[in-house]
VMD Tcl script that draws the C-alpha trace (Angstrom):
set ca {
  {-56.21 -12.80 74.28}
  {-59.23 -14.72 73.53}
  {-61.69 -12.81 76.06}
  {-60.37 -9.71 76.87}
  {-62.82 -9.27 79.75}
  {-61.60 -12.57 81.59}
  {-58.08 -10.75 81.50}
  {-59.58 -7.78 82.60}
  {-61.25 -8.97 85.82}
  {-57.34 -11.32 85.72}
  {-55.54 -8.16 86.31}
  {-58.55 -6.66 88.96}
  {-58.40 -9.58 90.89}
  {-55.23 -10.94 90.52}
  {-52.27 -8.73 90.02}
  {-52.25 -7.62 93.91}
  {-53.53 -4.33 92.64}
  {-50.63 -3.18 91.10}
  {-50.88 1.02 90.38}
  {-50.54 1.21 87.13}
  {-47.94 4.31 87.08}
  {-45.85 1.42 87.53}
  {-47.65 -0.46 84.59}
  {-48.30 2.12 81.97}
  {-46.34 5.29 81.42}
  {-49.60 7.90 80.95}
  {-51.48 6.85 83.72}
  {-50.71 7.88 87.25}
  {-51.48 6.60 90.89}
  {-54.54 4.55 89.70}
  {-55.06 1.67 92.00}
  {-58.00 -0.80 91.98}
  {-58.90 -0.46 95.62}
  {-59.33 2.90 96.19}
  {-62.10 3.34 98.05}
  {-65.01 5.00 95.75}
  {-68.32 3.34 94.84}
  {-67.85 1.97 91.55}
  {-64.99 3.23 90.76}
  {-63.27 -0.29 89.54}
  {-65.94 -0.55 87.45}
  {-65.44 2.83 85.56}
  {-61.51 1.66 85.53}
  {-62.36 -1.52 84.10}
  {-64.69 -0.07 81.48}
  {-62.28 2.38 80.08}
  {-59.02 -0.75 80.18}
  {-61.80 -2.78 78.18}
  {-62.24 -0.24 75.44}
  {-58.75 0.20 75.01}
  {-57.60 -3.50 74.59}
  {-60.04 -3.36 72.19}
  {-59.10 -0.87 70.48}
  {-55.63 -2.24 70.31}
  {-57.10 -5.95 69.71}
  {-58.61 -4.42 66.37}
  {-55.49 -2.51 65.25}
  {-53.04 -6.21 65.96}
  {-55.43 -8.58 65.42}
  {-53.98 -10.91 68.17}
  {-51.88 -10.54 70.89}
  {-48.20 -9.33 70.21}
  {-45.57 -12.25 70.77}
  {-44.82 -12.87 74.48}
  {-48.17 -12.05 75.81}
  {-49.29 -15.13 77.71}
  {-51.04 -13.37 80.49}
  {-53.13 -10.11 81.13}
  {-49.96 -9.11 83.30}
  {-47.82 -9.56 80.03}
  {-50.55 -7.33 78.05}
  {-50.27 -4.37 80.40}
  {-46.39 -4.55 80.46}
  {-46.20 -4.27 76.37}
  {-44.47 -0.91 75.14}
  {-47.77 -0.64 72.23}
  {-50.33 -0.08 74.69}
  {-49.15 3.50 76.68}
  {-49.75 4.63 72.99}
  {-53.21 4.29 73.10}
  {-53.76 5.30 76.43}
  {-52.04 8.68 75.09}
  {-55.04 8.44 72.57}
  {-57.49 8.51 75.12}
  {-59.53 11.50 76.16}
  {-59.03 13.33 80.02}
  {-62.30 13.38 82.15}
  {-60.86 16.72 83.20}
  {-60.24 19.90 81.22}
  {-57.49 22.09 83.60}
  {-58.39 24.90 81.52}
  {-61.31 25.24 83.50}
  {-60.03 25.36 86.60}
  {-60.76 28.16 88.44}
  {-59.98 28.83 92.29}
  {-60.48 32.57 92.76}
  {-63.25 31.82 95.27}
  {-60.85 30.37 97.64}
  {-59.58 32.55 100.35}
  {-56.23 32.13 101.41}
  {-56.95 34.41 104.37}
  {-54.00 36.86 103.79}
  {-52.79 39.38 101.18}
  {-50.61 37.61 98.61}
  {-47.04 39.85 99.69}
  {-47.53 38.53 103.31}
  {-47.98 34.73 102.08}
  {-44.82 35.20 100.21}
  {-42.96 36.91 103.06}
  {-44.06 34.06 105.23}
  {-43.66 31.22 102.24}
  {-39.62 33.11 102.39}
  {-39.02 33.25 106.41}
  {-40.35 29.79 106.75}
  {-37.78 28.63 103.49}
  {-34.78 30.34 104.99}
  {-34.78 31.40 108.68}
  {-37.71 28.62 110.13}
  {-35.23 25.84 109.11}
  {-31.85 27.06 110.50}
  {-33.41 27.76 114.10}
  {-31.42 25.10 116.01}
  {-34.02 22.48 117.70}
  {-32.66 23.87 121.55}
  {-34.54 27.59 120.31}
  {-37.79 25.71 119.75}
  {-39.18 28.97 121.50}
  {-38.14 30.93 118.92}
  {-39.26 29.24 116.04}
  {-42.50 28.91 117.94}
  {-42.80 32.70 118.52}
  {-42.30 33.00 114.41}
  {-45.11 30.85 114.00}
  {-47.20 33.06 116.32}
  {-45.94 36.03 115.12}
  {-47.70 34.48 111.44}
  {-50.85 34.16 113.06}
  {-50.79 30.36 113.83}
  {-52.27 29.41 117.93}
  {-49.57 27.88 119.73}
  {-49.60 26.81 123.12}
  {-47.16 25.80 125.62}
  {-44.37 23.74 125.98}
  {-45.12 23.03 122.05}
  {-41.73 21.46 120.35}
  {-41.62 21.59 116.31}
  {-38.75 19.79 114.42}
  {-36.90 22.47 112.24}
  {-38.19 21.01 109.38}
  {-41.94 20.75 110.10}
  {-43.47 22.42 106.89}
  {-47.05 25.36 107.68}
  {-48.30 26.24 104.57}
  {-50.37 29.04 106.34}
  {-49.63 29.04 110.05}
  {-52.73 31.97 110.50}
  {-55.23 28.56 109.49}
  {-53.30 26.32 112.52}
  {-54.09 25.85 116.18}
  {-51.67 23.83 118.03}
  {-52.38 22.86 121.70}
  {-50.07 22.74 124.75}
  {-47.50 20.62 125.21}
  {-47.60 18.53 121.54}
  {-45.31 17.70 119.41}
  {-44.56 17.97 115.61}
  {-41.91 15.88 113.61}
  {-39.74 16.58 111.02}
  {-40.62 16.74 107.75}
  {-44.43 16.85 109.06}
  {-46.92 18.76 106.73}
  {-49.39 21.07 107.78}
  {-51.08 22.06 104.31}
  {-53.66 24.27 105.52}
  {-55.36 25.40 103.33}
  {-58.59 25.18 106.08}
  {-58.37 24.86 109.84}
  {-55.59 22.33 111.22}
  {-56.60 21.80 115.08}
  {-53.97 19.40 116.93}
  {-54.97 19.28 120.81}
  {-53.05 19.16 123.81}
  {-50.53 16.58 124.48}
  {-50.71 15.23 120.88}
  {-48.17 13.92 118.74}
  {-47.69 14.15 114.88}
  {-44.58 12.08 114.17}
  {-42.16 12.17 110.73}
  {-43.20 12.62 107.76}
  {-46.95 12.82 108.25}
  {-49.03 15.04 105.82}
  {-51.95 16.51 106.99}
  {-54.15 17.68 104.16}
  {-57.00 19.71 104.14}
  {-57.62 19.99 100.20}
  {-58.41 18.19 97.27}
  {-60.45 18.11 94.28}
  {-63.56 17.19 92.65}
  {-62.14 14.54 90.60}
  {-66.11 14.28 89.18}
  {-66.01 17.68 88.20}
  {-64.64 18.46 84.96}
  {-63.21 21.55 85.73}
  {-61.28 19.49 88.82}
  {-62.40 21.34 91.44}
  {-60.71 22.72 94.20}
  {-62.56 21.42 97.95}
  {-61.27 22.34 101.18}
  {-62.29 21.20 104.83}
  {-60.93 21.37 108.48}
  {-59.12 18.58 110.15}
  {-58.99 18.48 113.95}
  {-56.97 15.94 116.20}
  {-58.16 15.28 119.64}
  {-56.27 15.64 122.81}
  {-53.46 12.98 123.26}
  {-53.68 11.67 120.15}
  {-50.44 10.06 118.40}
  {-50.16 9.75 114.81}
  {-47.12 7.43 113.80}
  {-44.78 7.95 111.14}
  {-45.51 8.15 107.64}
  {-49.38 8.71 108.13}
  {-51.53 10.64 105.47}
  {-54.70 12.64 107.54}
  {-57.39 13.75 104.72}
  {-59.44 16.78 104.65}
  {-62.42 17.16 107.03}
  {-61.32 13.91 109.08}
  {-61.84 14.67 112.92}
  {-59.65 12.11 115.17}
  {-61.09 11.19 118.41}
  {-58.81 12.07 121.93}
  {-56.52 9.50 122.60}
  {-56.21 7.75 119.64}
  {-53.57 6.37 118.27}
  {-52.58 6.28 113.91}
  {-50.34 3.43 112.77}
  {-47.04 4.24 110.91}
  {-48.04 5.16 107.38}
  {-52.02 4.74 107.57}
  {-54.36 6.73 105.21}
  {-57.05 8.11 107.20}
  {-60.43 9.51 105.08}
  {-62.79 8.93 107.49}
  {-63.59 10.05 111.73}
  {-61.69 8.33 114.37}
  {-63.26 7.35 116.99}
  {-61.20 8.33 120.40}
  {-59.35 5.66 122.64}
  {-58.71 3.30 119.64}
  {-55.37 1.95 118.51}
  {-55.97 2.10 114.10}
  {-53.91 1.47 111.27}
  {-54.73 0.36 107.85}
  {-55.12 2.08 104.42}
  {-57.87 3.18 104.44}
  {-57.30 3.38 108.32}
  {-59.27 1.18 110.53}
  {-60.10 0.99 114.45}
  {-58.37 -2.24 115.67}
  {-58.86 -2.75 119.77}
  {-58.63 -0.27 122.05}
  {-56.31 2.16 123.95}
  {-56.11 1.79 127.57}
  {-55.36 4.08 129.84}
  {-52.40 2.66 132.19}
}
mol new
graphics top color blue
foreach p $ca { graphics top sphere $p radius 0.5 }
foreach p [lrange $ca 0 end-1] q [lrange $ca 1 end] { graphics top cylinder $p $q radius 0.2 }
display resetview
């Protein structure tokens, strides 16, 4: 630990971008290549002033530290990072603005059908569970099939087109507008999300936005669709790709974040 900034850019560059929720007990699902402008830097910065806070309290690294990796992986450090202050103050959060576009008793009603009687329709009485779905205010049209355990969090904010498909496990957390197309397929264990927060805001924010998925479109297993992200017709998602960004149609993509790789032809 003679230049703490060497092991800092060590562990940047060389540590295969480890999150550090596996590295240090107070900090969760941090990663160095997540995909905001300078936002390694501001990582970096804060890792720097806490090594040297600790380098001032030891004086030299503990025994056994013969690499950044080693550093990060001693039990003294979570303690400081317990020491550190929180960008956001969840005091100050405040989503009373947001309309969740029906009267609280009728989200719980639905929130209480969906947890009991959505699930035990048997998968032959699709229909049926479909006809629940419309009877919540959710757009479905024909020849739709939807896994029993395909999760709405407010059908009345989805639009599904004819003849698609939805896996199980799949979540629709609509918060906005969730528009799937016709023919389209949203395999298991996909989470479509149309909120966040304003992680810059230190009140945290709540943001919402639309997503909409273009006829014939198949997104694989696993995959994570963010808010406002419009996927071209005829694309296809690889198995577990993160997609923040438009999709242009007739491309096969995969990737995190989720890239166009060649296209889709049309047989």
């Amino acid at each position: 630990m003679t230049n703490i900034e060497e092991n800092i850019k060590s562990i940047a560059l060389n540590s295969s971008h480890k999150l550090l929720a596996e590295q240090l007990s107070a900090v969760k699902r941090i990663a160095f290549n997540i995909n905001i402008p300078g936002a390694v830097a501001r990582y970096n910065c804060i890792h720097l002033k806490l090594l040297q806070r600790w380098q001032e309290q030891v004086n030299e690294a503990p025994s056994g530290c013969e690499s950044a990796d080693d550093l990060y992986h001693h039990p003294e450090l979570p303690l400081l990072v317990l020491d550190a202050e929180p960008f956001a103050d969840l005091r100050r959060y405040d989503q009373s603005w947001f309309d969740r576009g029906r009267p609280g008793w009728y989200i719980l009603l639905w929130w209480f059908v969906q947890a009991i009687a959505f699930s035990l329709i048997p998968h032959p009485l699709n229909g049926l569970r479909c006809n629940v779905l419309r009877l919540f205010g959710a757009r479905i049209g024909t020849g739709v099939l939807i896994r029993p355990t395909a999760r709405f969090t407010y059908p009345w904010k989805v639009e599904i087109g004819d003849y698609s498909w939805i896996g199980d496990d799949v979540v629709l957390y609509s918060l906005d507008h969730i528009r799937s197309g016709r023919h389209c397929v949203i395999s298991q264990n996909s989470y479509l999300c149309t909120g966040s927060h304003d992680w810059q805001d230190p009140a945290f924010g709540l943001k919402t936005a639309s997503i909409t998925i273009g006829n014939g479109v198949w997104i694989a297993a696993d995959c994570f669709i963010g808010l406002g992200v419009q996927i071209g017709a005829n694309a296809v998602i690889g198995a577990r790709s993160s997609v923040f960004t438009n999709i242009p149609p007739e491309q096969v993509c995969w990737g995190t974040p989720c890239r166009p790789r060649y296209p889709r032809q049309k047989n």
